[in-house]
N, C-alpha and C positions, 0 to 999 in steps of 0.2 A: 244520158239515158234516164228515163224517167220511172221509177219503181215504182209498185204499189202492195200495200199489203194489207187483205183482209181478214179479221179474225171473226169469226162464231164463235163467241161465248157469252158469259152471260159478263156482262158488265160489273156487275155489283163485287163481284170476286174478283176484285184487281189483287190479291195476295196470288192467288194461282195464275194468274195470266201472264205474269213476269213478260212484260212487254219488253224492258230494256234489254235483257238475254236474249232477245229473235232480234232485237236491232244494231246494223253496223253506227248509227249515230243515230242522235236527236230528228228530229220529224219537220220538215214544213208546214204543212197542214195536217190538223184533225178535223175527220170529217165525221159528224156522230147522226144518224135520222132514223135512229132506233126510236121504236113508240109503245108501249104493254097490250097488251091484250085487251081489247076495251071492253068494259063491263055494261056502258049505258046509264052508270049511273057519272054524273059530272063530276064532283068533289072527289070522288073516288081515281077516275082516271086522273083528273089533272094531278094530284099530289103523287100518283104513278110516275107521271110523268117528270115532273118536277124531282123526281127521286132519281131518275135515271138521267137527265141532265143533269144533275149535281155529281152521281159515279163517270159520268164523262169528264166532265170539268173536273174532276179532283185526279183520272188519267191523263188528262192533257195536261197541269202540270209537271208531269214528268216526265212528258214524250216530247214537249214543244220545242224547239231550238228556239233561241233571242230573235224577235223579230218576225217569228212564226203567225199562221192565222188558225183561227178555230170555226166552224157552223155545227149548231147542235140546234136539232129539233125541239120544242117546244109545245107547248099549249096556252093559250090566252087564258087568264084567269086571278086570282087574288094572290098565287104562290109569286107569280114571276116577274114579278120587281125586285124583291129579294134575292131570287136568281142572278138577276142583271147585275144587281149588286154588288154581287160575287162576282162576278165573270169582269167587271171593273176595275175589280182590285189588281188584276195582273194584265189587262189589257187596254192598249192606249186610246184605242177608239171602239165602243162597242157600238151598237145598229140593231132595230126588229128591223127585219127583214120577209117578206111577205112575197111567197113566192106568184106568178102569174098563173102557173096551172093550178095552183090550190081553188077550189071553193069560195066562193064567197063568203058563205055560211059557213066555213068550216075555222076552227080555232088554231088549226095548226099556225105555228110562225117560227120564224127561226132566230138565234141570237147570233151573231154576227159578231167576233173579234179580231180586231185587227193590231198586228204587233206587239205580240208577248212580249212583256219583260217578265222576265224571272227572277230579280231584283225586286217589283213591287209585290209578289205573290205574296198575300195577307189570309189569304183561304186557312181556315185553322178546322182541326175537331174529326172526327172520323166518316167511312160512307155511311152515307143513311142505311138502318139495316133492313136487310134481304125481307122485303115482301111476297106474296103470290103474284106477281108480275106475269109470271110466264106460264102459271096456271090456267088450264086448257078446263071448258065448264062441262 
């Protein structure tokens, strides 16, 4: 049987979200296509953005089983090679990935990992902290 579970919260606060206490084991997939509140201004969003892909990837370290896959939404821009980066360090094949109902014009893209190891996880340092993400204008 195939389970799923989904949480509303706010990401950034992986202290309170105590993911491994809801879970009977480690995870297959993490699926993250959380996006902020867009402001219209660009540099502003994307390093939102890039902020809230990095609080998923620093919980997918500790939800992933060996061998696990991840997809976390993105935004095209200067941050997200350094992203990928990261997301390299603990994953054996990573991939942008561009979905076909997306826009042409549009920046979203996805980062695609496949086959955690939890043995190479090199991620170091704290979450980026808590901006106006979810601030409503």
């Amino acid at each position: 049987m195939v389970k799923c579970r989904v949480n509303c919260s706010d990401i950034r606060e992986i202290e309170e979200l105590k993911f491994n206490e809801k879970l009977a084991r480690k995870v297959d997939v993490v699926l993250s296509d959380i996006s902020p509140n867009i402001s219209g201004v660009w540099e502003v969003d994307h390093a939102k953005q890039i902020e809230l892909a990095e609080a998923s990837l620093k919980i997918t370290l500790t939800l992933l089983c060996s061998g696990g896959n991840l997809l976390i939404k993105t935004f095209q821009g200067d941050l997200l090679n350094d992203f990928v980066k990261k997301v390299k360090k603990s994953f054996e094949i990573v991939r942008l990935v561009k979905p076909l109902a997306s826009r042409a014009a549009s920046s979203e893209i996805y980062v695609l990992g496949l086959n955690f190891s939890p043995t190479n996880q090199k991620l170091t340092g704290k979450l980026p902290k808590k901006t106006e993400l979810g601030a409503e204008r």
